[in-house]
N, C-alpha and C positions, 0 to 999 in steps of 0.2 A: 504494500500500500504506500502510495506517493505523500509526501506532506504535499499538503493543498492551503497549508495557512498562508493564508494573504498578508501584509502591510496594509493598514487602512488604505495609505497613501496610493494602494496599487488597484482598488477595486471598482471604480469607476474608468480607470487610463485605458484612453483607446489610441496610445499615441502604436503608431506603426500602422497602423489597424487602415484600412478600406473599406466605407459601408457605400452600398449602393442602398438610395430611398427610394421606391415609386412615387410616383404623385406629388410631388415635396415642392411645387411652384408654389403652394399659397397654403394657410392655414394648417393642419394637423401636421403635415407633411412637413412642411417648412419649419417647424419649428422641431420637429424631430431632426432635422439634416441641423441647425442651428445649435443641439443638441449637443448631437454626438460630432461636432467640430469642432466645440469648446471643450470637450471630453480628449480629443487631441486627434480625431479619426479625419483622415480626407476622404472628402463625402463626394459622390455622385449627385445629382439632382436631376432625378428622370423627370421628364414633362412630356405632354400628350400634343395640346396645343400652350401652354400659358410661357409661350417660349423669352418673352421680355421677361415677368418673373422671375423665371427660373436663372435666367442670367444675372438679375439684377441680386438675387442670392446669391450664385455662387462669387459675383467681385465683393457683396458684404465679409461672405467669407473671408474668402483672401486678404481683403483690406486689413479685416481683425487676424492676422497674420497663417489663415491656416488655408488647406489645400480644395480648391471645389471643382467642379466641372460640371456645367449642366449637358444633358444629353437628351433627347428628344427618342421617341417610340411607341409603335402601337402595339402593345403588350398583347395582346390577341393575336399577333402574326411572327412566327416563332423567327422570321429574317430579320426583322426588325430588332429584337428579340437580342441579336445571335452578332448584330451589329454593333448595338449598345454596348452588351459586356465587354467585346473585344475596345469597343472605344477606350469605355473606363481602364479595362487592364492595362489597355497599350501606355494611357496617359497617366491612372492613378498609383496604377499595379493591381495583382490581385484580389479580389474580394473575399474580403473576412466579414462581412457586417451585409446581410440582406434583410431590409425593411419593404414589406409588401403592402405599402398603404393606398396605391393605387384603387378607388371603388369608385362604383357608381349606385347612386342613389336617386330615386323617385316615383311621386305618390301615384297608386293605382289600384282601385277594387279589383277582387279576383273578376267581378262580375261582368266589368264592363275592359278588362286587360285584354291585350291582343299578347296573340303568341307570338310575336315578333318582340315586345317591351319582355315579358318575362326569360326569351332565351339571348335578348342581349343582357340583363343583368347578371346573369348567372357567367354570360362569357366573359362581362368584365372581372367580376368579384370569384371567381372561381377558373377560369379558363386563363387569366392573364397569370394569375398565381403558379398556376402548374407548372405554365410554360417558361417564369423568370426563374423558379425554383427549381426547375430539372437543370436550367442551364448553368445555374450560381453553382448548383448543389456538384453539380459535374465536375467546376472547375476544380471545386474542393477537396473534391475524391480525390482526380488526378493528382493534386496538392502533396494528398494526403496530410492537410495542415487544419483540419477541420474547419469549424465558424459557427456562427450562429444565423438562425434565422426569425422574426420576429413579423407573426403577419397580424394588421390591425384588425382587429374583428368587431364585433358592436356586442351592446348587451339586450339587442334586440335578436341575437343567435341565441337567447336564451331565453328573452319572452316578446312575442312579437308585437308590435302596434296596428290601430289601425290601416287602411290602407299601403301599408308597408314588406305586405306578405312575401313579396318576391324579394324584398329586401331582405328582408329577415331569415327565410330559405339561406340564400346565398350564404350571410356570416355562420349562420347554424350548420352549413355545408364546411365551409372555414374552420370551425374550431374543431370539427371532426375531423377534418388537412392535419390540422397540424398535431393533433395527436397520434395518426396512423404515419404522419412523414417523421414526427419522431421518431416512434419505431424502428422506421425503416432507416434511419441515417445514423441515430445513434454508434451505432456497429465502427463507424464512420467519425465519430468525436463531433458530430454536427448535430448541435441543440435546436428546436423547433420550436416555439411556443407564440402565445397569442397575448396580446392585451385588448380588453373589448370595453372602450369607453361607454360611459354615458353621454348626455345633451352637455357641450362642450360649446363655451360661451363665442359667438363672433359677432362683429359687426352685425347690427341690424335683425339680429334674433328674436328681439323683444316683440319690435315692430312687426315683423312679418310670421311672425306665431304666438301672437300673447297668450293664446288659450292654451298651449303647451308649454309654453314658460310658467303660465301658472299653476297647472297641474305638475310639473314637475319640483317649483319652490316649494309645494305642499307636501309633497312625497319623502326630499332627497332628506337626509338627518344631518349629517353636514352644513345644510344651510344657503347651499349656491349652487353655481353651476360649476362643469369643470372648465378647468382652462389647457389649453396647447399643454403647457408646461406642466400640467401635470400628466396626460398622455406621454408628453418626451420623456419626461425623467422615468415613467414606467419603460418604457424602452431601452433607455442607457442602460438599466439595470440588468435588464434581457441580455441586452450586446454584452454588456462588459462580464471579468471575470466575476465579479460578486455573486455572478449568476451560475458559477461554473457548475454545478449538478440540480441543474435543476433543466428540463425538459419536459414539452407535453402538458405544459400548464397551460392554461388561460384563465390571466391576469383581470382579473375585472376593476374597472379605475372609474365610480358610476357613483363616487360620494354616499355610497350604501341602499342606492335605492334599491338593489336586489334584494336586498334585504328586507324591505319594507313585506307588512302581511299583503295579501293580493284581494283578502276579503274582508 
């Protein structure tokens, strides 16, 4: 048996480290890559279209002295795909750090949905994942230098909302990923796990859902809503070594509304 005791001082440091983010132009994402930058990791910054963004992140980065690289892809098309990684490798080096926060999200009854809205969700939030993960996951084998991987999930994979069924499918689809790809990569020294926020405070939430902001201020024990930063910092945790035996979890960060009784 190895000693595994850490230094405080060592368990958050991702200096050496490479994490590619998905989706990390704006909001949850961006401040996960902000995250683990400051943590000491040169970050990727995938974006779909929010291509000004994503730039305008990775010179923030840089500026505040560390390493970024926006890269652009449509996670559904494994070329694309296959494109990216070698980007980041060629430019950042390999990848130790895969954050799967790339989703997509929007309202629709089962009743009046078209099969066309329920099998693009599932291809973003489920189909894009597979195909970044097999590819990250590959390199690491090859590696044989392990990594972690940390895909964001909701706590609507655990209880769903209205209108939100296809959404809620999709992460509940996610958190069973990443317990069966634990599994399987384990073998491998590559960790899998999930964190699946709650309603996470942004611009203009108030205004354009007040009835769900206030069902939710009612609910949460806590008191508020969450913020980015506490999403990221569930992350860095994941990424980094303080995490190192722990896999196949999902991390729920939802200020305890799970916990609340349901009756």
């Amino acid at each position: 048996m190895t000693d595994t005791i850490l230094p405080v001082s060592q368990l958050l440091d991702l200096r050496g480290k490479v994490a590619f983010v998905t989706g990390a132009s704006a909001n949850i994402g961006a401040g996960i890559a902000r995250r683990l930058a400051e943590a000491g990791a040169a970050v990727a910054i995938h974006y779909r279209s929010g291509t000004e963004r994503a730039n305008d992140l990775a010179a923030e980065i840089s500026k505040a002295g560390g390493r970024a690289l926006a890269v652009q892809a449509e996670l559904t098309k494994p070329h694309d795909v296959d494109t990216a990684v070698e980007t980041v490798t060629a430019l950042l080096g390999p990848i130790d750090i895969l954050v799967n926060n790339a989703a997509r999200q929007t309202h629709a009854p089962f009743e009046t949905m078209e099969l066309e809205e329920w099998r693009r969700m599932l291809a973003d939030n489920l189909d894009g994942v597979f195909i970044v993960t097999k590819r990250v996951t590959g390199q690491m084998i090859e590696r044989k230098s392990g990594g972690s991987v940390v895909n964001i999930a909701s706590i609507e994979g655990l209880q769903p909302a209205p209108t939100h069924g296809h959404y809620a499918t999709s992460k509940a689809g996610l958190i069973m990923y990443t317990r069966a790809a634990a599994l399987q990569f384990g073998k491998h020294n590559i960790r899998v796990n999930a964190v699946s926020p709650g309603v996470i405070y942004q611009e203009g939430i108030r205004e354009n859902w007040p009835e769900g902001v206030k069902r939710w201020m009612e609910a949460v024990p806590l008191s508020r809503m969450g913020d980015v930063s506490d999403v990221a910092d569930a992350v860095l945790f994941l990424a980094a070594p303080a995490s190192r035996w722990i896999t196949g979890t999902n991390l729920v960060v939802d200020g305890g509304v799970t916990a609340t009784p349901a009756f």
